[in-house]
RODO-2510 file (C-alpha; in nm, 4 decimals, decimal comma):
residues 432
     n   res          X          Y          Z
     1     x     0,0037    -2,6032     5,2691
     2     x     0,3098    -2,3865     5,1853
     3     x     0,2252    -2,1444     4,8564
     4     x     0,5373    -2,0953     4,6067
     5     x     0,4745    -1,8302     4,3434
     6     x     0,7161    -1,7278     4,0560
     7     x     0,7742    -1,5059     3,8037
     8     x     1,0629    -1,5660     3,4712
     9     x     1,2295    -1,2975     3,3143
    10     x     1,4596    -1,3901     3,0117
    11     x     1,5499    -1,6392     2,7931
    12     x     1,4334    -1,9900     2,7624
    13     x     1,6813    -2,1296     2,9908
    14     x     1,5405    -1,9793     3,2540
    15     x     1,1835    -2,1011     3,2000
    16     x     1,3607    -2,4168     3,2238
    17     x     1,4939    -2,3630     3,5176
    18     x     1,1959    -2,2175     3,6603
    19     x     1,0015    -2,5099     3,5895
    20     x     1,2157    -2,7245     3,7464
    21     x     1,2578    -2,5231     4,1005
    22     x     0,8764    -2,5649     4,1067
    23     x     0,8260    -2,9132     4,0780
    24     x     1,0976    -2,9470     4,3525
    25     x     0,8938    -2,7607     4,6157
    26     x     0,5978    -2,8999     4,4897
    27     x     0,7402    -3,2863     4,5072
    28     x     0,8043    -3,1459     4,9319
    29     x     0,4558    -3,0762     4,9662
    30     x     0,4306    -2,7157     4,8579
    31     x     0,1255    -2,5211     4,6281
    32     x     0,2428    -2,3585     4,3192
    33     x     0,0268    -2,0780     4,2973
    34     x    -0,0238    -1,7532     4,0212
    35     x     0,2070    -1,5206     4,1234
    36     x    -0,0537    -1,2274     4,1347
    37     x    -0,2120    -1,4347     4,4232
    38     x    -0,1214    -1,4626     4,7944
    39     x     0,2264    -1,6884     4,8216
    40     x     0,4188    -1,7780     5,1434
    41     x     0,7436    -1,7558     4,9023
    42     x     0,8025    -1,5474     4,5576
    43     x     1,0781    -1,6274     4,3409
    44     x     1,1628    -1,3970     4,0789
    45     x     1,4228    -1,5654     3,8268
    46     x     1,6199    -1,2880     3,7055
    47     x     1,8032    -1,1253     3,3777
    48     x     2,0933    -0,9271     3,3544
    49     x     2,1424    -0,8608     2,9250
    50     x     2,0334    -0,5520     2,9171
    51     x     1,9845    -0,2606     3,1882
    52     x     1,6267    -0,2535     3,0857
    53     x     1,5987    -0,6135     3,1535
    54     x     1,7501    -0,5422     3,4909
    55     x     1,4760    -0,2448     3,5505
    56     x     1,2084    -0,5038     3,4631
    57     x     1,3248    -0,7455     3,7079
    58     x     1,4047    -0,4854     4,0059
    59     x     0,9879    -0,3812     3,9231
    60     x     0,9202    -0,7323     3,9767
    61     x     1,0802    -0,7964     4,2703
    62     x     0,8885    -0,4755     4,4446
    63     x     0,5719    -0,6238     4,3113
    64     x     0,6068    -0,9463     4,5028
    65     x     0,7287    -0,7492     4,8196
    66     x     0,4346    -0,5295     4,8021
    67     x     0,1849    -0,8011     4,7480
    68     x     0,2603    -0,9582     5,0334
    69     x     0,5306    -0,7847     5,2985
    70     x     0,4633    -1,0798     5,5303
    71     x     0,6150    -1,3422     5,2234
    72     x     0,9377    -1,4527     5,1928
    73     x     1,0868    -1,2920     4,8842
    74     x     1,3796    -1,5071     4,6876
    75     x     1,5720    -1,3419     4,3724
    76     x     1,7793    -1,5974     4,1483
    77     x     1,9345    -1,6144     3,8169
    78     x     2,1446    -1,3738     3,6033
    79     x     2,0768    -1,0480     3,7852
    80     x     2,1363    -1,2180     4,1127
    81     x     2,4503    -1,3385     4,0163
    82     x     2,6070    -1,0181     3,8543
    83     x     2,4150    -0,7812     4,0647
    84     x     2,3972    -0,9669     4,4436
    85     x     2,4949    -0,6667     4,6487
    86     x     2,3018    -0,4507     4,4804
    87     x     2,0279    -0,6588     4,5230
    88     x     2,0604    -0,7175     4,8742
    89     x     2,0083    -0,3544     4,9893
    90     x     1,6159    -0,3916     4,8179
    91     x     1,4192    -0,3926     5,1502
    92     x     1,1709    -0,7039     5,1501
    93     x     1,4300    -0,9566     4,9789
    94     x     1,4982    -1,2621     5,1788
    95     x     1,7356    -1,4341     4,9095
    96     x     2,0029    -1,3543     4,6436
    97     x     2,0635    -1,7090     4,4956
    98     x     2,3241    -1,7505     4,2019
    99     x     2,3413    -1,9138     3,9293
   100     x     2,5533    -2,2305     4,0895
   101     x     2,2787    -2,2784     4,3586
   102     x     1,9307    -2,2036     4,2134
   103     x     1,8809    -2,5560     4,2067
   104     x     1,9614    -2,5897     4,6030
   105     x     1,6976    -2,3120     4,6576
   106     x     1,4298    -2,5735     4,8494
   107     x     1,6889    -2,6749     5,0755
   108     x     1,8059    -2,2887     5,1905
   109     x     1,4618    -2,1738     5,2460
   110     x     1,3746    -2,5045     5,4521
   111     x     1,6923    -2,4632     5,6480
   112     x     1,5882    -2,0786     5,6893
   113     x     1,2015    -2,1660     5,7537
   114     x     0,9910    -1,9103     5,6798
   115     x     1,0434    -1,6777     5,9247
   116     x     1,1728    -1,3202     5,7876
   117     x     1,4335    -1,3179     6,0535
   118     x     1,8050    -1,2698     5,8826
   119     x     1,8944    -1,2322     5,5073
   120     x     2,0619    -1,4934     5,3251
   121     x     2,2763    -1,4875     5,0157
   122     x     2,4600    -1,7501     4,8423
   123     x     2,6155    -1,6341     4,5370
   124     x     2,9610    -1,7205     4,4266
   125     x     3,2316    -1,5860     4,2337
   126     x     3,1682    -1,8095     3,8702
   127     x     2,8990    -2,0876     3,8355
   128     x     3,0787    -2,3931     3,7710
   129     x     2,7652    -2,6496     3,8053
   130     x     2,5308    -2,7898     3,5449
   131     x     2,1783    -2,9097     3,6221
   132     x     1,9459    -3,0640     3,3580
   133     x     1,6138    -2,8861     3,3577
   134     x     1,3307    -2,8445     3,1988
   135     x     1,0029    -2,6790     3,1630
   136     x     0,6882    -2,8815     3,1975
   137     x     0,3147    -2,8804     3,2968
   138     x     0,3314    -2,4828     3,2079
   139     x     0,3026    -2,5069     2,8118
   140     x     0,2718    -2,7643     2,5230
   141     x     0,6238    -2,7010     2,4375
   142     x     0,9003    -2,8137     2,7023
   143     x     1,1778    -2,5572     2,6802
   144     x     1,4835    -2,8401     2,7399
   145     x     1,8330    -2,6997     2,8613
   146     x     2,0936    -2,8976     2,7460
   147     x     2,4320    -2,6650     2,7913
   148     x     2,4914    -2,4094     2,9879
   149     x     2,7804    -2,0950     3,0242
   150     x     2,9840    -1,9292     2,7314
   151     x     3,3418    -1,9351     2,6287
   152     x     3,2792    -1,6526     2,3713
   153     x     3,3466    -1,3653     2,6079
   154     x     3,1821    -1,0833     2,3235
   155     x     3,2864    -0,7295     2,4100
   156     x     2,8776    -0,6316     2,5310
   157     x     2,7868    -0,9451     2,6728
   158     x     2,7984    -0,9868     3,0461
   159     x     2,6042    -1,3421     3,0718
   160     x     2,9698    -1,5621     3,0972
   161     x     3,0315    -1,3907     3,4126
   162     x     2,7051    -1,4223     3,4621
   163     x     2,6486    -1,8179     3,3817
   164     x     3,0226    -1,9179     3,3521
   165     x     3,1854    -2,1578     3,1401
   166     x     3,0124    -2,3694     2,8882
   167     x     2,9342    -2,6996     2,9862
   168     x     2,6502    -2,9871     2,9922
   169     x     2,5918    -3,3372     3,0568
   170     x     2,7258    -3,6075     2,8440
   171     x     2,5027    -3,7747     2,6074
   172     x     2,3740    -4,0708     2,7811
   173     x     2,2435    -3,8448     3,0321
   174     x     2,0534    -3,6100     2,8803
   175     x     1,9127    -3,8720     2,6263
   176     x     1,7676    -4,0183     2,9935
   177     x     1,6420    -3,6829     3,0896
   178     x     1,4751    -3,6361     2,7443
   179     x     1,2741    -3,9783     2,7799
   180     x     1,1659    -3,8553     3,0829
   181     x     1,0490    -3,5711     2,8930
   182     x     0,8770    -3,8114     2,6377
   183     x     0,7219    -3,9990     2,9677
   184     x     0,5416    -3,6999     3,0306
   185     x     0,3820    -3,6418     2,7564
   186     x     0,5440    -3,3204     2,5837
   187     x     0,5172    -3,3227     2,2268
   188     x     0,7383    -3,0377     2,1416
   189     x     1,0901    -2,9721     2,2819
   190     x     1,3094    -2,6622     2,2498
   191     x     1,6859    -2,7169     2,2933
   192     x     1,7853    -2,4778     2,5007
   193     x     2,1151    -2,3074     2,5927
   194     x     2,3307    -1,9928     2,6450
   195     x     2,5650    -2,1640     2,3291
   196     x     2,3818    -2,4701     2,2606
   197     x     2,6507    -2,5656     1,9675
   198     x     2,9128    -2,5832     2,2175
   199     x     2,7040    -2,8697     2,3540
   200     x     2,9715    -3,1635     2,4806
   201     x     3,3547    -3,0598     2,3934
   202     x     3,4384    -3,1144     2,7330
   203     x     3,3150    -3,4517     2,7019
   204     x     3,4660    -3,5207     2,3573
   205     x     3,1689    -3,5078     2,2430
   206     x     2,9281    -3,2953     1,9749
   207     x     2,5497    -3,1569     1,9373
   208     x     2,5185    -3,3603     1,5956
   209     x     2,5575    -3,7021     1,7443
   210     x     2,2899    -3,5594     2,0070
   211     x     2,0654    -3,4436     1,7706
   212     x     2,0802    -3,8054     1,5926
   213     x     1,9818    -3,9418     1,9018
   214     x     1,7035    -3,7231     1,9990
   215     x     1,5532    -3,7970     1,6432
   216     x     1,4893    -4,1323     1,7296
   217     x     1,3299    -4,1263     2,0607
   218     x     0,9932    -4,2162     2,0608
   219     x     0,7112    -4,0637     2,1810
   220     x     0,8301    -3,6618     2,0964
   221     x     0,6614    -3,5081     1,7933
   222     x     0,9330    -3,1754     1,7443
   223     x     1,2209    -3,1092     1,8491
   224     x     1,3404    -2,7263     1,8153
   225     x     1,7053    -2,5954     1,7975
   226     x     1,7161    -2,2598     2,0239
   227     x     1,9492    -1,9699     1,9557
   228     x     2,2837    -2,1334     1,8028
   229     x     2,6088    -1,9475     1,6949
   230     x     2,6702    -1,9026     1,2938
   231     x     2,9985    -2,0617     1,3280
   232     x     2,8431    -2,3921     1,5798
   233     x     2,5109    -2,4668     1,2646
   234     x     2,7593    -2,6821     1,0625
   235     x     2,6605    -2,7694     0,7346
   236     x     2,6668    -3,1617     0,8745
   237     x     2,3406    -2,9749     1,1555
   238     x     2,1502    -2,8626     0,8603
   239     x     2,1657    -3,1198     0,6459
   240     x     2,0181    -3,3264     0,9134
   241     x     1,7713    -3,1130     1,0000
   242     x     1,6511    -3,1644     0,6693
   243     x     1,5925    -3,4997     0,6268
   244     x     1,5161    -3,5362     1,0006
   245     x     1,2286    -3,7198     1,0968
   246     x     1,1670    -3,4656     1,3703
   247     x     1,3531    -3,1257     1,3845
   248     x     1,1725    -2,8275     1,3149
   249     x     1,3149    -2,6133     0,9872
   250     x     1,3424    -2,3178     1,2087
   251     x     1,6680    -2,1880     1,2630
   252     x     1,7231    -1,8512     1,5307
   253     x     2,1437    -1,7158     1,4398
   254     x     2,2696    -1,3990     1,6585
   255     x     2,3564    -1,1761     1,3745
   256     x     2,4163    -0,8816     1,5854
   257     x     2,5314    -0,6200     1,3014
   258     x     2,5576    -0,6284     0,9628
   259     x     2,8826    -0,4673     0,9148
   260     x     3,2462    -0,6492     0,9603
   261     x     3,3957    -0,3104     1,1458
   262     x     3,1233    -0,3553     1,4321
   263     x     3,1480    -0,7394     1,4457
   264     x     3,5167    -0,7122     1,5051
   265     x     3,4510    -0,4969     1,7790
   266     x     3,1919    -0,7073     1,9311
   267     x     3,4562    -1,0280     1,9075
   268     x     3,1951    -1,1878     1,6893
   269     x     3,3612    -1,5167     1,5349
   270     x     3,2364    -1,5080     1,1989
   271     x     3,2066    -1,1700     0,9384
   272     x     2,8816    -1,0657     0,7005
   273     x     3,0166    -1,2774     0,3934
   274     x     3,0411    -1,6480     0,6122
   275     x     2,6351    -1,5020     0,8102
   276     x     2,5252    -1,4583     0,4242
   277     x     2,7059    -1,7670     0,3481
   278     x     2,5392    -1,9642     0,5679
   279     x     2,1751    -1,8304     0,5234
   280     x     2,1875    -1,9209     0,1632
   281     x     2,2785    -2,2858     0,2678
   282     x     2,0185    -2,3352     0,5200
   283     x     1,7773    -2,1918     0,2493
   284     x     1,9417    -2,3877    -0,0528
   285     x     1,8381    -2,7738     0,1821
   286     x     1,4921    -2,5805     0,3180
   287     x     1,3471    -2,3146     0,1468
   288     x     1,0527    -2,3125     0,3115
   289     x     1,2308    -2,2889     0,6810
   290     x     1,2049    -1,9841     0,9481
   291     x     1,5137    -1,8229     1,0240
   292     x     1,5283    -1,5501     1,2467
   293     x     1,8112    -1,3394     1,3354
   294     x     1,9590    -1,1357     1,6477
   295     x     2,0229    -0,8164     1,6138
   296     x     2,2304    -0,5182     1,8073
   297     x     2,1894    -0,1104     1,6727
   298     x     2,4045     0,1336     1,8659
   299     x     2,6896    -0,0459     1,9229
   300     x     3,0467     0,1399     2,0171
   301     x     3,1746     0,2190     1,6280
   302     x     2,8270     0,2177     1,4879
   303     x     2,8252     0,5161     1,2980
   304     x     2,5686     0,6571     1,0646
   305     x     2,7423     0,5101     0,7572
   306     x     2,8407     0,2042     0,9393
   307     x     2,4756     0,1397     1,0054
   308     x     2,3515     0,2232     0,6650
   309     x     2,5721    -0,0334     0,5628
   310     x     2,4303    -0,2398     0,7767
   311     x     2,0513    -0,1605     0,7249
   312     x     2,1575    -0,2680     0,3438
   313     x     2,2833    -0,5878     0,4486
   314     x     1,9840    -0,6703     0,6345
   315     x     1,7451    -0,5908     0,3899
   316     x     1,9511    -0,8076     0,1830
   317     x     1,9231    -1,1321     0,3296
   318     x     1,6018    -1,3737     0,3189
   319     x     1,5771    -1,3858     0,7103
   320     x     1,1621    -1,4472     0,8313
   321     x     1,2394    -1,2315     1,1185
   322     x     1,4644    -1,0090     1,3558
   323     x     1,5095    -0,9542     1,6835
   324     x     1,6056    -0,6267     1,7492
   325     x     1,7360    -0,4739     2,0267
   326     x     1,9732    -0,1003     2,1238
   327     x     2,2999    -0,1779     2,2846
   328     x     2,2911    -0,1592     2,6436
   329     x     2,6207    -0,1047     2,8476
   330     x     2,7060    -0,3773     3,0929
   331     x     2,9383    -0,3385     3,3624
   332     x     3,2633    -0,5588     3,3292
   333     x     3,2719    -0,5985     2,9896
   334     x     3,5409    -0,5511     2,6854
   335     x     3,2832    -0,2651     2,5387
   336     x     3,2979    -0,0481     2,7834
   337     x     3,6817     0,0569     2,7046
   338     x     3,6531     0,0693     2,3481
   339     x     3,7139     0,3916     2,2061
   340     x     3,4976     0,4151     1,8929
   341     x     3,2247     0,6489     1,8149
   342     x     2,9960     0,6229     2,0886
   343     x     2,5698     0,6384     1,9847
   344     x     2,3507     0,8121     2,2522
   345     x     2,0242     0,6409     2,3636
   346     x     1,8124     0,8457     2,1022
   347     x     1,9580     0,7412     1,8299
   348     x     1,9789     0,3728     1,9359
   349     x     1,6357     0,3965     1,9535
   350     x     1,5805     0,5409     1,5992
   351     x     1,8089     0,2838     1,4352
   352     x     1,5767     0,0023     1,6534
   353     x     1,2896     0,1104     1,4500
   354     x     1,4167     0,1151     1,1223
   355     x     1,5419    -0,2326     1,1935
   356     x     1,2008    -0,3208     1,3625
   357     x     0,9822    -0,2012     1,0313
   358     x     1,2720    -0,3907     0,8353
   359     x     1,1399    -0,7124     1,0225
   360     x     0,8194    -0,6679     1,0147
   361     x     0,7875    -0,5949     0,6531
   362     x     0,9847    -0,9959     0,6313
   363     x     0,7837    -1,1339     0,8120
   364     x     0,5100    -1,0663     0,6537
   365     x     0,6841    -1,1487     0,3331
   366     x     0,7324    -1,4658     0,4592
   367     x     0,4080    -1,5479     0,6053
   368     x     0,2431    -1,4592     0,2200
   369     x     0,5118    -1,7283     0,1044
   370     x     0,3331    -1,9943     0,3029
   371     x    -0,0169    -1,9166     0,2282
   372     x    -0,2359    -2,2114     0,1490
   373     x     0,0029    -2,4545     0,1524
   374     x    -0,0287    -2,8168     0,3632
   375     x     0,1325    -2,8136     0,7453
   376     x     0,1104    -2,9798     1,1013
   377     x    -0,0202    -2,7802     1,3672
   378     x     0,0718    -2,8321     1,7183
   379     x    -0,2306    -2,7251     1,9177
   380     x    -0,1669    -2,5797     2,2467
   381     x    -0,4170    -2,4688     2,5069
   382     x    -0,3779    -2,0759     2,4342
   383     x    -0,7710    -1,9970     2,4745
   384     x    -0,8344    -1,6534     2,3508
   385     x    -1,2010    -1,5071     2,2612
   386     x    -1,2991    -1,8756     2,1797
   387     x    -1,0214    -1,9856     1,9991
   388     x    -0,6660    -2,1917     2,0176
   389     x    -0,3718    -2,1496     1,8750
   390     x    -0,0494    -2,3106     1,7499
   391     x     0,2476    -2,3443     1,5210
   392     x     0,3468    -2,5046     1,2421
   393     x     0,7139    -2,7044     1,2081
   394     x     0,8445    -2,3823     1,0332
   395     x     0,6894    -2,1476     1,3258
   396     x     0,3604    -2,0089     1,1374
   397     x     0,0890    -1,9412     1,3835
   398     x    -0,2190    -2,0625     1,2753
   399     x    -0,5544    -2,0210     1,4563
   400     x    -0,9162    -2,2250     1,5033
   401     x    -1,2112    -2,2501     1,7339
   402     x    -1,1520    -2,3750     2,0468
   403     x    -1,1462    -2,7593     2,0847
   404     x    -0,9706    -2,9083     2,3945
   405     x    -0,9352    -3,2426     2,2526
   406     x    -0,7022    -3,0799     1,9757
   407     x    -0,4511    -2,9835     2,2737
   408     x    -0,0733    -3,1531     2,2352
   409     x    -0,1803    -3,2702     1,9460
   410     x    -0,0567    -3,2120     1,6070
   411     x    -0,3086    -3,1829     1,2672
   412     x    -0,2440    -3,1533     0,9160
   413     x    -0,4300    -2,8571     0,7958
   414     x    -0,3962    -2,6228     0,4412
   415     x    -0,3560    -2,2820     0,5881
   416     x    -0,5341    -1,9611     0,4011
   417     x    -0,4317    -1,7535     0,1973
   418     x    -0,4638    -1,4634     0,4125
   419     x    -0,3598    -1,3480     0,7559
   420     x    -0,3768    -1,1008     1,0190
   421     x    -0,1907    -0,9671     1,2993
   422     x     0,0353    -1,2542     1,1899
   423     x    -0,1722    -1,5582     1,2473
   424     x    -0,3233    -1,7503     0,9827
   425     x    -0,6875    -1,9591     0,9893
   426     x    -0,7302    -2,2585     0,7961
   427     x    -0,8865    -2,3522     0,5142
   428     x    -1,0795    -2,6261     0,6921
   429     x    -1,2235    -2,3636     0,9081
   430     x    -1,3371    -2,1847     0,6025
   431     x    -1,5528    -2,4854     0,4584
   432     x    -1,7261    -2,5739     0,8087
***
């Protein structure tokens, strides 16, 4: 039996998409195997938002080439679309696959065979094609991509030339891909998407009347809303997500910088006063939800009192979390001709862990709001040192002793009123 072995880099679309290339091969008679094990054919699915994203995935793809020279070595995704050429002079890779054709990758390596006799690359200029996948069999939650490409065009991002337009199905049809999601058993579903709230406008239609519809398929415990533009979470979104009978109150808004100079020169859509604006709304209908926020130090125009500014604003808001990441130049985009103050690598660095301790210290702020109250638990099968692990609806990790018949499925327990290393225990665990 053919072995197919894969490694994601990325976002949650691409776990998506990874998923989905899998069961294809597996459906034509192939074994998915670790990728640290011997494979006949490694795919490596690729990301391209950041040049140390990049270096990640060029490490990976010498891994799988040195594991085993005689294997057929396939690179897809972001990296592969952006970066084909480059790609292509790596000795050991058999494939560059872009974005348009990841989904046709069974049927180029069975018209190859798996003899490494010629290279083959099939990338083209803009993806224009929209697939619904998702992950499944990997995890207890199914990451779910319902949208795909970006209309935005930000000065520092590089993933719409990388992913293209925005598009996705229509309604009806993911609503049948999602109850084959529910068929199979997934309890929790992330909607995924590079601008998920763009979800249907060329269809004339919206996320909301999606979301509505999701909410009353049976057989799915959670739904999730991934990443999603300040400007795309309507006030009609939240206030659903509210009195839904399934969506998580977690919410996850690119913030990017918290000062209006630097989100005019990113091309951001929105300014600090609407991001603040809508915060307080989302907390006003769920005080008790997670909201996480995206955010960029070192960008062109950043200066130090620009990003003072901006460190106050932060502090500022009642976000759970941040993401935080240094600005990364990408070829092809609007930021690379801006003439603003440029900030060199060290400093980026500096500002990304004053941001970092910033998070931390609200997250844990957060977490100590939540102790010993009542939530569901979604058990997954995350074994570590004899015990599970899983998340409540507003993303708290809680721990327990390992059980396997508590896997994908959800209990009702009264967390402690302690944690550690950001995980809490239960108070049932405490009276046993």
């Amino acid at each position: 039996m053919k072995r197919i072995a894969t490694h994601t880099l990325g976002c949650k679309l691409n776990f998506a998409e990874t998923s989905a290339i899998v069961r294809q091969f597996v459906a034509a008679g192939w074994q998915a195997v670790d990728f640290h094990q011997p494979a006949d054919l490694y795919v490596v699915n690729t990301c391209t938002v950041t040049a140390i994203a990049e270096k990640k995935c060029r490490n990976v793809i010498r891994q799988a080439i040195a594991q085993n020279p005689g294997a057929q070595v396939a690179v897809v995704g972001c990296f592969a679309q952006n970066s084909a050429e480059q790609i292509s002079k790596m000795e050991g890779v058999d494939y560059v696959v872009g974005n348009n054709n990841k989904h046709r990758l069974l049927e180029i390596v069975e018209k190859k065979g798996l003899q490494k006799s010629h290279f083959s690359m099939d990338v083209p200029e803009m993806p224009t094609t929209f697939d619904l996948f998702y992950s499944m069999g990997d995890r207890t939650r199914t990451f779910f991509k319902i949208q795909d490409g970006c209309d935005y065009f930000c000065a520092y991002c590089a993933i719409p030339r990388a992913r293209g337009r925005s598009r996705s199905a229509t309604i009806r049809e993911t609503m049948l891909a999602a109850r084959e999601i529910a068929a199979a058993g997934a309890k929790e579903v992330v909607l995924t998407g590079v601008n998920t709230g763009t979800f249907g406008q060329q269809h004339g239609e919206n996320l909301l009347v999606l979301l509505r519809q999701l909410d009353e398929l049976d057989g799915i415990e959670r739904f999730r809303i991934s990443s999603i533009e300040p400007n795309l979470l309507t006030n009609e979104i939240v206030d659903f997500v509210a009195q839904s009978r399934h969506f998580a109150h977690h919410f996850h808004l690119p913030l990017q910088a918290g000062s209006d100079k630097v989100l005019k020169l990113m091309r951001r859509r929105y300014d600090t006063a609407f991001f603040a604006n809508k915060l307080a709304y989302i907390k006003s209908r769920m005080p008790e939800a997670f909201v996480a926020a995206d955010l960029m130090v070192g960008f062109h125009g950043e200066d130090e009192e620009t990003f003072e500014q901006s460190r106050h604003y932060v502090e500022s808001l009642p976000l759970s979390s941040l993401h935080v990441f240094p600005y990364s130049e990408r070829p092809f985009t609007a930021a690379i001709g801006i003439k603003a103050c440029h900030i060199g690598m060290a400093e980026r660095q500096r500002r990304s862990v004053t941001m970092h301790l910033i998070s931390e210290h609200k997250k844990r702020h957060f977490y100590a709001s939540q102790a010993g109250t009542r939530q569901k638990v979604l058990w997954e099968d995350d074994k570590k040192e004899g015990r599970m692990f899983g998340f409540t609806d507003n993303y708290l990790r809680v721990s327990a002793p390992y059980d396997p018949t508590k896997v994908n499925t959800l209990q009702e327990v009264t967390l402690n009123d302690t944690f550690h290393d950001d995980v809490f225990q239960t108070k049932e665990e405490e009276m046993t």
